[in-house]
SEVEX-800127 format. One line per 3 residues: number of its first residue (from 0); their letters; for each residue z, y, x of C-alpha. Coordinates in Angstrom, 3 decimals, padded with zeros to 6 digits. Layout:
BEGIN
NUM	A	Z Y X; ...
//
This chain:
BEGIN
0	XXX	068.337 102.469 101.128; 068.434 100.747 104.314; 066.128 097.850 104.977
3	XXX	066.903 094.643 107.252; 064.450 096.146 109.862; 066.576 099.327 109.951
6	XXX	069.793 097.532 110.793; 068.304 095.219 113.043; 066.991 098.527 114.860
9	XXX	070.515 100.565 114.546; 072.303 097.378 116.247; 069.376 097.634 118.902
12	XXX	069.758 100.705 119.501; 073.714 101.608 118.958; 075.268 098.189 119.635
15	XXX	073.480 096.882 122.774; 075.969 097.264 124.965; 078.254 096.163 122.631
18	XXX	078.858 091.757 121.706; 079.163 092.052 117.563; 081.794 089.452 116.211
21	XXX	082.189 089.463 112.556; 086.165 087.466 112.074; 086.636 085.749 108.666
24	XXX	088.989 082.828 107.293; 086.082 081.397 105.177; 083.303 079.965 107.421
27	XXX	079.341 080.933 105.904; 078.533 077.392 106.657; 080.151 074.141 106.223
30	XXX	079.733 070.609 107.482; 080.488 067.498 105.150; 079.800 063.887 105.746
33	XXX	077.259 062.237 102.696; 075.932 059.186 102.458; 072.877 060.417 103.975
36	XXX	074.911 061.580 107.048; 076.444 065.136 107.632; 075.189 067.748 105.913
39	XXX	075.586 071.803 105.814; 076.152 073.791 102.885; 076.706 077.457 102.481
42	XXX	080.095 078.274 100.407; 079.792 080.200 096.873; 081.197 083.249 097.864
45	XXX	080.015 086.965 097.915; 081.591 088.150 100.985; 080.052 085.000 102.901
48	XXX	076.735 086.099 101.280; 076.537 089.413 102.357; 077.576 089.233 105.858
51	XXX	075.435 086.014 106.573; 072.724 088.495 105.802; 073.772 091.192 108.056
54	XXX	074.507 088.750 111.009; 070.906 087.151 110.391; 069.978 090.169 110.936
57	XXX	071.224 091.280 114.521; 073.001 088.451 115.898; 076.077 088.326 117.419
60	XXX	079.292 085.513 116.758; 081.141 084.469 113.545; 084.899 083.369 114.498
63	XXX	085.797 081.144 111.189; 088.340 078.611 110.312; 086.480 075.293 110.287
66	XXX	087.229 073.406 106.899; 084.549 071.315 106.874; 085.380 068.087 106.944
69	XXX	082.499 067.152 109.792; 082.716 070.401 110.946; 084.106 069.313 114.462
72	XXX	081.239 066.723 114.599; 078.733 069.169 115.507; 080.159 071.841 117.363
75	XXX	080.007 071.945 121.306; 082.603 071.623 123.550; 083.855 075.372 123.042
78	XXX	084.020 074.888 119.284; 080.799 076.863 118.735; 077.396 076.225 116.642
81	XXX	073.765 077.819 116.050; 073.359 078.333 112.536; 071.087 078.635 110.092
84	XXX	070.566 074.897 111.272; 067.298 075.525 109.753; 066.721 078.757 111.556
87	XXX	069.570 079.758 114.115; 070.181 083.294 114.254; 073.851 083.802 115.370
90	XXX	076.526 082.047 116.733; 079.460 080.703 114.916; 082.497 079.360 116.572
93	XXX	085.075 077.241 114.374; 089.210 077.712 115.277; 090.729 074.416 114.219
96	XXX	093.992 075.139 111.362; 096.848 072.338 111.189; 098.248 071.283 107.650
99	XXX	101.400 073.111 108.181; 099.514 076.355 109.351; 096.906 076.371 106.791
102	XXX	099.594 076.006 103.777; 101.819 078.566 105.303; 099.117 080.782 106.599
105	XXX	096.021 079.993 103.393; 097.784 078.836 100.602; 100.853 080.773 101.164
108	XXX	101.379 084.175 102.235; 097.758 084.815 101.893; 097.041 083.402 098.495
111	XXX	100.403 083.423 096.874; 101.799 086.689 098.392; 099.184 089.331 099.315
114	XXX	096.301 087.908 096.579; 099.026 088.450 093.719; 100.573 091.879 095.183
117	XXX	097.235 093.246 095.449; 095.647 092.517 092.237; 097.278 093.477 088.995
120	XXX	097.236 091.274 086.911; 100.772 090.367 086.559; 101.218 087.007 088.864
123	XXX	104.258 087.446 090.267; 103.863 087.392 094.057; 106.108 084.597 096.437
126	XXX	107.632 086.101 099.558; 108.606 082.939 102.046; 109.677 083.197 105.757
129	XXX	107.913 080.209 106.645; 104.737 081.383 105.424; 105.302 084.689 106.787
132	XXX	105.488 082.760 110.441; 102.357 080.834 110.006; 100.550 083.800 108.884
135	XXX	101.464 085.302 112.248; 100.918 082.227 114.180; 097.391 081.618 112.756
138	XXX	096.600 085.485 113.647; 097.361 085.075 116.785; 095.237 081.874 116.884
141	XXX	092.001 084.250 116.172; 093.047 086.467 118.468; 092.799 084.457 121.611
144	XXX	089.712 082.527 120.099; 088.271 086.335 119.981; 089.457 087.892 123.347
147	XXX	088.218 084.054 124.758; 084.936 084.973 123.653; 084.970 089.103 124.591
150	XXX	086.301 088.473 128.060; 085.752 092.000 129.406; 082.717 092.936 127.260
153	XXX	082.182 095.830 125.410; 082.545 094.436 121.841; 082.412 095.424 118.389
156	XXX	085.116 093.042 116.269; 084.434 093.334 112.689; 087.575 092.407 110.425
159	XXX	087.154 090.878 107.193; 089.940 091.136 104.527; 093.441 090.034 103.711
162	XXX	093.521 086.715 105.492; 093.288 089.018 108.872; 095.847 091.934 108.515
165	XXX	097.780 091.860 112.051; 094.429 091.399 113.882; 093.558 094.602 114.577
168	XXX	096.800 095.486 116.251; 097.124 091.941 118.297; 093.170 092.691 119.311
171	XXX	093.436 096.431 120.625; 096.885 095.827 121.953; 095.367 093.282 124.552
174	XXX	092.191 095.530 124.978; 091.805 098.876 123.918; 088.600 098.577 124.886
177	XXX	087.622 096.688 122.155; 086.447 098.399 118.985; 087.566 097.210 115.486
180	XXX	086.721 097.655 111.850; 088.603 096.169 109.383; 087.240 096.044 105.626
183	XXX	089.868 095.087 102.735; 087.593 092.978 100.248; 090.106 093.132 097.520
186	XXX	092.094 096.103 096.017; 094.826 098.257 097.742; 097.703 098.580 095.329
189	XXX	099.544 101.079 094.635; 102.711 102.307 097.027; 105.138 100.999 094.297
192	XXX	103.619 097.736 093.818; 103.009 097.402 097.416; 106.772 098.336 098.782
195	XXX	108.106 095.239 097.693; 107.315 092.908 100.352; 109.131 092.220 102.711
198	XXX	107.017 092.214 105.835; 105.061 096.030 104.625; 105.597 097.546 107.990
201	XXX	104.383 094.893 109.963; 100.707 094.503 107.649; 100.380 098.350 108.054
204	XXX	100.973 098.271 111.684; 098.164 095.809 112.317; 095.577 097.126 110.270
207	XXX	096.499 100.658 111.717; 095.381 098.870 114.974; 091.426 098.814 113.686
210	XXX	089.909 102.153 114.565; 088.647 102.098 111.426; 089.448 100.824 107.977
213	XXX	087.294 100.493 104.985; 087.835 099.872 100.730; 084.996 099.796 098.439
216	XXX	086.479 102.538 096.757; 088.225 105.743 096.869; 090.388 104.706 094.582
219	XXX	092.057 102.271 096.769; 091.465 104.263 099.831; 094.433 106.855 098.290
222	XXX	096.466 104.114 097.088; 096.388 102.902 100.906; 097.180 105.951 102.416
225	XXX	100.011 107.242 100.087; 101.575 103.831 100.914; 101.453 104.678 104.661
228	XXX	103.012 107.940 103.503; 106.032 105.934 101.631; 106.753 103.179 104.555
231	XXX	105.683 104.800 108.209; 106.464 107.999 110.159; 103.038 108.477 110.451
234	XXX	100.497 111.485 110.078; 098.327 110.985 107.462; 095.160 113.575 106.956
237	XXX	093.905 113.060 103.298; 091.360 115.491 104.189; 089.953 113.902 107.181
240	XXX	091.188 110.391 105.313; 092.634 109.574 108.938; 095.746 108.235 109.926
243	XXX	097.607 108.777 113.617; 100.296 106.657 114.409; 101.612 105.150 117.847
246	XXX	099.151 108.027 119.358; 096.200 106.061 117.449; 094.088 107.335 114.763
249	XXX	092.363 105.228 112.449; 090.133 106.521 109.927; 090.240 104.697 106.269
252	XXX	086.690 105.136 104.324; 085.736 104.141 100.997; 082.180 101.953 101.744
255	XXX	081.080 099.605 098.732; 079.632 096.741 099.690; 076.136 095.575 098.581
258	XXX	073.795 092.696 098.450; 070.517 091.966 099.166; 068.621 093.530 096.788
261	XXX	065.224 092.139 097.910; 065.593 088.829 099.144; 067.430 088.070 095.827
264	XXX	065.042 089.474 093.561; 062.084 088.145 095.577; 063.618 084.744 095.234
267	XXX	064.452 084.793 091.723; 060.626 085.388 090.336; 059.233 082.137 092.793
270	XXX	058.346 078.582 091.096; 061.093 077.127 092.353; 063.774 079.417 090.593
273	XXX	061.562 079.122 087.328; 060.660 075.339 087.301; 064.727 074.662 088.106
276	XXX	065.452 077.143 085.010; 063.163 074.984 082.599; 064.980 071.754 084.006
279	XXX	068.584 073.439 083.428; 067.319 074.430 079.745; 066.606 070.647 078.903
282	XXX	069.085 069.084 080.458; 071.795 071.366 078.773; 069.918 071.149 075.787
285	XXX	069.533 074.439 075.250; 065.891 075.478 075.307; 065.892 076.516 071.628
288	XXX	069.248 078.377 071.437; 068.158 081.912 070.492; 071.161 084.075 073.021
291	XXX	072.481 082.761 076.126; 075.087 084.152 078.068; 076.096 083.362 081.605
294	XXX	079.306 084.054 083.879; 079.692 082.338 087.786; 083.014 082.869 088.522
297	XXX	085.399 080.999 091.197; 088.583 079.240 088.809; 090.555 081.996 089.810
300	XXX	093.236 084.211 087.296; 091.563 087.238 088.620; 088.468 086.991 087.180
303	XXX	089.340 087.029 083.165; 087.822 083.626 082.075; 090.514 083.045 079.548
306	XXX	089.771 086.553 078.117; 086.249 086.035 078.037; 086.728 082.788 076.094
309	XXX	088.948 084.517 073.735; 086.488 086.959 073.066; 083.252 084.986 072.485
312	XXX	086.136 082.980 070.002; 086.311 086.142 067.980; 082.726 087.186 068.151
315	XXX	081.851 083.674 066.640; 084.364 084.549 063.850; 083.789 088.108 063.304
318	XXX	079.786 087.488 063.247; 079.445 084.215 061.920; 075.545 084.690 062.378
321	XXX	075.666 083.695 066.275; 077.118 079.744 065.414; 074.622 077.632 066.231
324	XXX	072.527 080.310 067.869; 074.647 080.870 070.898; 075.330 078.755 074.182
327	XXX	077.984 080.591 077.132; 077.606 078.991 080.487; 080.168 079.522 082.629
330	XXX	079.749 078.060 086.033; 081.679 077.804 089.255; 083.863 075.987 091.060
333	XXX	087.644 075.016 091.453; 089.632 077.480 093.648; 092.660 076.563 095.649
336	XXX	093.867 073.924 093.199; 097.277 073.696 095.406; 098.703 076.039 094.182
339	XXX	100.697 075.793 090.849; 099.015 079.099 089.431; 095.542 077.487 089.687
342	XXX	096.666 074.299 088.147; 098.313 076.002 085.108; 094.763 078.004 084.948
345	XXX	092.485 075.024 085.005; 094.385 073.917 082.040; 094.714 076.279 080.088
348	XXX	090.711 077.114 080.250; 090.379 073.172 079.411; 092.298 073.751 076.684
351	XXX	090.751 076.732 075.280; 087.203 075.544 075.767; 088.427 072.494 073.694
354	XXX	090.032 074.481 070.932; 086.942 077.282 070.673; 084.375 073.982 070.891
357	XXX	086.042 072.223 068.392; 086.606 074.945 066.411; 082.713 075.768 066.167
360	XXX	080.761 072.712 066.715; 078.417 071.114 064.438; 075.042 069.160 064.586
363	XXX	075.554 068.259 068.403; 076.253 072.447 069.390; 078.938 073.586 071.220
366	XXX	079.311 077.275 072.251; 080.864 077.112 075.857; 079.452 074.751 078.244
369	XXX	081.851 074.304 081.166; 080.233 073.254 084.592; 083.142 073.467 087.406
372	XXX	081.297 072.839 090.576; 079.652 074.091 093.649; 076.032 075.782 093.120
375	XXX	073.563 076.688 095.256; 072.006 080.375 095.499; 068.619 078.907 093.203
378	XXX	070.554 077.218 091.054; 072.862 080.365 090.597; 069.418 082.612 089.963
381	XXX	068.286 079.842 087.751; 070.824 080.659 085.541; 070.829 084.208 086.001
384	XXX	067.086 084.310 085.252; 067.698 082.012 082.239; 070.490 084.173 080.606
387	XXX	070.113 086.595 077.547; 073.492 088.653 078.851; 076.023 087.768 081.958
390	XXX	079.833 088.729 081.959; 082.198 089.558 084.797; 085.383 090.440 083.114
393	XXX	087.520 090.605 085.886; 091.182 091.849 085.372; 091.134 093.291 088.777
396	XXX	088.520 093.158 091.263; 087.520 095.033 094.452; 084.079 095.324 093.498
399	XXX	082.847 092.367 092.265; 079.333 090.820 093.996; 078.631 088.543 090.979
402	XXX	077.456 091.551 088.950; 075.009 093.004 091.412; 073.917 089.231 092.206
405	XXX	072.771 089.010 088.321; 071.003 092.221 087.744; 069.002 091.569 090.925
408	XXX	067.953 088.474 089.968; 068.051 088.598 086.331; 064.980 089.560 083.696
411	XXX	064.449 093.249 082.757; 065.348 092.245 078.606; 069.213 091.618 079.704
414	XXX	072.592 093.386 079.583; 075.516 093.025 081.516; 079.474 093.196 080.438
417	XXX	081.157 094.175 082.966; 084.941 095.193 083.001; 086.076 098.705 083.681
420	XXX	088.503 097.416 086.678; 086.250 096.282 088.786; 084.793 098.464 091.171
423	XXX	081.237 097.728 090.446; 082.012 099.825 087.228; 081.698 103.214 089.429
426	XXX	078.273 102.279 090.335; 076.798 100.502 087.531; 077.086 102.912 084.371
429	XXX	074.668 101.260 082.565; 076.145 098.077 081.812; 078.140 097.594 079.169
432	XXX	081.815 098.258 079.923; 084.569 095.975 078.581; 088.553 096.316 078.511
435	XXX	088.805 092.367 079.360; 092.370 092.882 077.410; 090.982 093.233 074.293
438	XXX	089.107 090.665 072.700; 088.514 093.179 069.571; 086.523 095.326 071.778
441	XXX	085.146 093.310 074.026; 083.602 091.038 070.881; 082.324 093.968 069.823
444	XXX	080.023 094.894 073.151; 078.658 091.322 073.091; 077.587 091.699 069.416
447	XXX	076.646 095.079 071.170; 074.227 093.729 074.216; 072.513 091.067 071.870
450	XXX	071.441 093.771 069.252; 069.772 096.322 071.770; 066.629 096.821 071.699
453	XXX	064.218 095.046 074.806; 063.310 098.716 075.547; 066.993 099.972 075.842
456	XXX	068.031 096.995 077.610; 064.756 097.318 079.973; 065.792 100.832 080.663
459	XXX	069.425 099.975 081.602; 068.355 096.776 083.757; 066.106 099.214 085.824
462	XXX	068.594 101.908 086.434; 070.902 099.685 087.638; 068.301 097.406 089.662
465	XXX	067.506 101.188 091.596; 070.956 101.703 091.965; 071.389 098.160 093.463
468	XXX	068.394 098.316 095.641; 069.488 101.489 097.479; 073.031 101.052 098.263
471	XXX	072.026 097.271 099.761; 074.579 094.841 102.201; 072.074 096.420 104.412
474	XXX	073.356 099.866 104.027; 077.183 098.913 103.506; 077.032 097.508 107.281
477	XXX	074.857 100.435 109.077; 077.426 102.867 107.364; 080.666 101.168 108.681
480	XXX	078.693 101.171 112.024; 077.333 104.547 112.232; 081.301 105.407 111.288
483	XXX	082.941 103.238 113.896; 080.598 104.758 116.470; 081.465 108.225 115.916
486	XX	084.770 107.729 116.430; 085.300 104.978 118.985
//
């Protein structure tokens, strides 16, 4: 385990010579105009999460897009901001996206090209020129913002995802100076899925610019370097898990990201968590249902929400036992709702919740409660502390923060479903595993979790809280640092 302290110390000690920028295309805090006058909220996202926490940590800058809609109302004149506002630790500095770039560059070739080729799960993927140019364009945007703020310094650039991919290169080619690390969030298919787009030499190239490049796991480490094998004349060392090419060598690592273990379960046993719970239980009407299950997803065809439904419709049919007695909350909010695939999502999980509602209800219950909106990190451990059993059933995940988020947070009498292609699954062995695919199965571990004993489930929640605890956010980031380091 590492602890806050021990990062904070490592950056001290390593990195003070060097300015840290962590580069993202989701900002960890946003500005919006109320009633009450502008306010800041953080997003709901894992990746925002866990970084906020390392950055609290040992300073440095945050390079964002600012989508806030008063996010220019509060920055100064070089686009920058202190945040926390309630406690400023670091500096984050907003670059300002056009419509026309953000559809090409967000919406488009990000979300509807490289989201879709990388995860399996059988959305076919849209190639367009146009996109393809305001992907580049809006790289090369951060990269001025970046070398703007470097100037000459020794820095340490920290990468973040798919968003980002011709970064590295554009960075190191205007100063090799500069260190990079680039981490891919999301998986790395394989060289057969990933060959057919069109602009595959060009991605490679830039993230071959980062001196080094890290997966959550080793899984998608190999898929990443056989595709280099396929589509570049370059050496690849599947021993050393390096690559040269252009006379640079980047090494690719497997690192799996964390959270914080502490903070979150500090905050989830405090009067506040437990007093909102209580509230959440009356106001849903729910205080007296005997098992209730809980899954915070983003709207996104990823993360198996139409599976899931499908399978609590055939637990209530195949054990009859649970109607009345059972209450699913899934929670989260809307996710790119421009795009077409989105839209056809959103309506088909309306029209499933309607069908498996209808279906069941009687006496005022209803066995999926629906709540598509943005929650805060209490109300999210409200839940979690609230909930009998949580599912992630992703079809296809990187790793999967929701899962680790739950167990930290949650009660020790729980149990967690979690699907076998995520890449939580490697670390957390004693969840209960579900094939998302097949709502026979997966029926049958629900029936599973609610009929194990407190003691098993206790024993389960405990290994995996240990597990959690000592391979923290904290850890994730003084790995890919102590890495960089001995090779820049």
């Amino acid at each position: 385990m590492c602890t806050k302290e021990e990062l904070k110390e490592l950056v001290a000690e390593k990195l003070r010579e060097n300015l840290f920028v962590v580069v993202s295309n989701r900002e960890p805090y946003i500005h919006k105009f109320t009633p009450e006058g502008v306010e800041c909220s953080k997003p709901a996202s894992g990746l925002v999460t866990a970084l906020d926490s390392v950055l609290q940590s040992c300073g440095g800058i945050w390079v964002a897009h600012g989508s806030g809609e008063a996010d220019k109302k509060v920055v100064d004149k070089n686009d920058r901001i202190q945040v926390p506002p309630e406690d400023p630790r670091y500096t984050l500095k907003r670059i300002w996206l056009s419509k026309e770039e953000e559809a090409g560059y967000y919406y488009g070739l990000s979300n509807q090209t490289l989201w879709p080729l990388c995860h399996i799960v059988y959305q076919k993927p849209v190639f367009s020129r146009s996109d393809w140019e305001q992907y580049k364009k809006v790289n090369e945007k951060f990269a001025q913002s970046i070398l703007e703020e470097v100037k000459g310094k020794n820095a340490f650039v920290f990468i973040q995802d798919f968003h980002l991919t011709l970064l590295p290169k554009l960075l190191k080619d205007a100063d090799p100076n500069i260190k990079v690390a680039h981490f891919w969030h999301i998986p790395w298919p394989n060289p057969e899925a990933f060959r057919i787009c069109p602009w595959k030499q060009e991605i490679l190239e830039g993230l071959l610019g980062a001196d080094l490049l890290g997966f959550h796991i080793g899984y998608h480490t190999d898929n990443f370097l056989d595709t280099i094998n396929q589509v570049l004349e370059a050496k690849v060392d599947k021993v050393a898990s390096s690559v040269v090419y252009g006379g640079h060598e980047t090494l690719v690592k497997a690192f799996p990201i964390g959270v914080d273990f502490e903070k979150i379960s500090r905050s989830a046993v405090g009067q506040k968590v437990e007093k909102n719970s209580e509230f959440l239980k009356k106001q849903l009407n729910i205080s007296n249902i005997k098992y209730v299950g809980v899954g915070a997803d983003r709207i996104d065809y990823t993360k198996g929400i139409p599976e899931r439904f499908a399978a609590i419709d055939r637990l209530l049919e195949k054990y009859p036992h649970y109607q009345g007695n059972f209450v699913f909350l899934q929670v989260g909010a809307l996710s790119r709702i421009h795009i077409q695939a989105y839209k056809n999502l959103n309506d088909e999980i309306n029209s499933l919740v309607e069908r498996i509602n209808w279906k069941y209800s009687s006496d005022g219950w209803i066995p999926i409660v629906m709540m598509r909106r943005h929650f805060t990190p209490e109300d999210l451990m409200s839940f979690y502390r609230m909930s009998d059993f949580c599912i992630c059933s992703s079809l296809h995940d990187g790793m999967n923060l929701v899962c680790k988020e739950f167990v930290s947070a949650a009660r020790d009498e729980t149990s967690l479903l979690l699907s076998r292609f995520t890449g939580a699954a490697r670390e957390l062995a004693d969840s209960v595993l579900i094939n998302p695919y097949d709502p026979e199965s997966f029926a049958d571990a629900i029936n599973q979790s609610l009929c194990m004993s407190n003691e098993e489930k206790a024993k389960r929640v405990a290994k995996m809280k240990e597990s959690i605890s000592e391979n923290n956010i904290y850890k994730w980031a003084a790995s890919i640092i102590r890495a960089l380091l001995k090779i820049a």
